[in-house]
N, C-alpha and C positions, 0 to 999 in steps of 0.2 A: 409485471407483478409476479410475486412467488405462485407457486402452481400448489400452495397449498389447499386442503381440500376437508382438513376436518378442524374444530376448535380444539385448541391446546388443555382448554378446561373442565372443559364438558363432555367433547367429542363429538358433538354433534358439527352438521353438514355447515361449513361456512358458505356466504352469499356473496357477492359484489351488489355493493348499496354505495350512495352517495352517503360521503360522513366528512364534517369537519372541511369541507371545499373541495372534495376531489372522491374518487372511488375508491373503497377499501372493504378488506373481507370481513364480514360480521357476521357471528354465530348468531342465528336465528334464533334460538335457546336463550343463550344466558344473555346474550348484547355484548359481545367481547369483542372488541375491535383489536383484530391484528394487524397490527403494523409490519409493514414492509420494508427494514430500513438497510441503507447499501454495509458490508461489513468495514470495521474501520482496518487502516493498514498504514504502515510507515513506509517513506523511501526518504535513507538518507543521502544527502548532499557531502560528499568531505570533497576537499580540495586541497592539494599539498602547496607545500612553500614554492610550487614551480609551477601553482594556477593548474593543473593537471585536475581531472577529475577523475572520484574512483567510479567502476562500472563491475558488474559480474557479469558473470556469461551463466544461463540457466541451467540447473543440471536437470530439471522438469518441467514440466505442462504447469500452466499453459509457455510456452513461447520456447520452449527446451532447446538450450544451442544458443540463443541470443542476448544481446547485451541488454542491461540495464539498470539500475541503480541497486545497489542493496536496501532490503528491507522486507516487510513481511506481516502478516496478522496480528495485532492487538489482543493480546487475554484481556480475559476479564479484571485480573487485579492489579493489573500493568498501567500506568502512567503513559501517556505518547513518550515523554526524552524516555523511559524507563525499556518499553519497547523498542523503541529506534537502537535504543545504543544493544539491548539482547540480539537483536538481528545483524546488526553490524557485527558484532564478535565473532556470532552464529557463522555469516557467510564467508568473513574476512578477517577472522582471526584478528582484528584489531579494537583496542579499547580507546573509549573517544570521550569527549564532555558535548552536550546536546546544547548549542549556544543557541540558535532562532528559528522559529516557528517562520519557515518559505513561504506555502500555500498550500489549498484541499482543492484537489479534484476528483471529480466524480470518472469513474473508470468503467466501463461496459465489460464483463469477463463472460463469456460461454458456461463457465466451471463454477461460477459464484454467484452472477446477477449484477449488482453493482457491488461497487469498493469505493470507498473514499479512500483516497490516497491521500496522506498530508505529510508532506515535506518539512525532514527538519535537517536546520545545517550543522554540521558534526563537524568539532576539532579533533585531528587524530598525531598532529605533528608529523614527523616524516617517518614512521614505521611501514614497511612494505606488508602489503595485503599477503592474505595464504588464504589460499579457496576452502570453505569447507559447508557442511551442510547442503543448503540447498545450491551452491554454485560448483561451475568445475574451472572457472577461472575466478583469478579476479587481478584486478589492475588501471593502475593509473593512464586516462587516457589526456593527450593534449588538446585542450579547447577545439584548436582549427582538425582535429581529426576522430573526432567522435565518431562512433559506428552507429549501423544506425537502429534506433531505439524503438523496440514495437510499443510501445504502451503510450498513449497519447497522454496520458498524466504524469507520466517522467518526463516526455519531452516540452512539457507546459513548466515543469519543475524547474529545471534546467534553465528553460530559456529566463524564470520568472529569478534565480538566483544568482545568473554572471548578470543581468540587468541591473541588482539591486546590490551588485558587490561593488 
């Protein structure tokens, strides 16, 4: 649970009360139930004409140096394809069409609390990735040689998309 500690409307001191089936923080004041809910995020899928998967290499925290799919936080006036395909350009200089909705999982982060990550698969055709933004690599890796992936909802992603390809 978030380590919040005053109501957003009032300002008065929030509690831990049971509310709605579970434990959540409630201004004593006004009755304002804050919710706690994971941030939303994209991680796109592409795959070239050679089955090849794209990956980035971090250029920051959390996991800075390692591989994993591009993508990234959800604004607020952003659509999921709408975000997915912003981050893809973002990291990899590449523009795509958002064809299918993979899967969501929930992602434990140090830096954020929860993320839902939800997988979308991206056609990009055969244009070569160019790192930029948040990556310092980017590139097509072959199926039998993936590196290996810290974020347990990419690798849930992954496996859940050459499954259903």
């Amino acid at each position: 649970m978030n380590d919040y500690k005053y109501c957003p409307i009032c300002g008065s001191p929030l509690e831990k009360k049971p509310a709605e089936g579970r434990e959540r923080l409630i201004c004593g004041e006004c009755g304002k139930i804050c919710y706690c809910n994971p941030l939303p995020a994209t991680a796109c899928l592409v795959v070239n004409s050679k089955g090849s998967l794209l990956l980035v290499k971090r250029a920051i925290a959390p996991r800075k140096g390692e591989w994993c799919l591009p993508g990234g936080f959800i604004e607020m006036d952003e659509t999921l394809p709408e975000a997915a395909l912003r981050e893809l350009l973002e990291e990899t200089g590449l523009c795509g069409c958002a064809e299918q909705f993979i899967g969501a999982y929930i992602q434990k982060s140090d830096m954020y609390g929860s993320v839902l990550v939800v997988g979308v698969g991206v056609a990009v055709g055969d244009a070569e990735p160019v790192p930029g933004d948040d990556a310092s690599e980017a590139k097509f890796f072959p199926r039998a040689d993936l590196p290996k992936i810290p974020f347990e909802s990419h690798t849930n992603l992954i496996k859940k998309y050459f499954e259903t390809a």
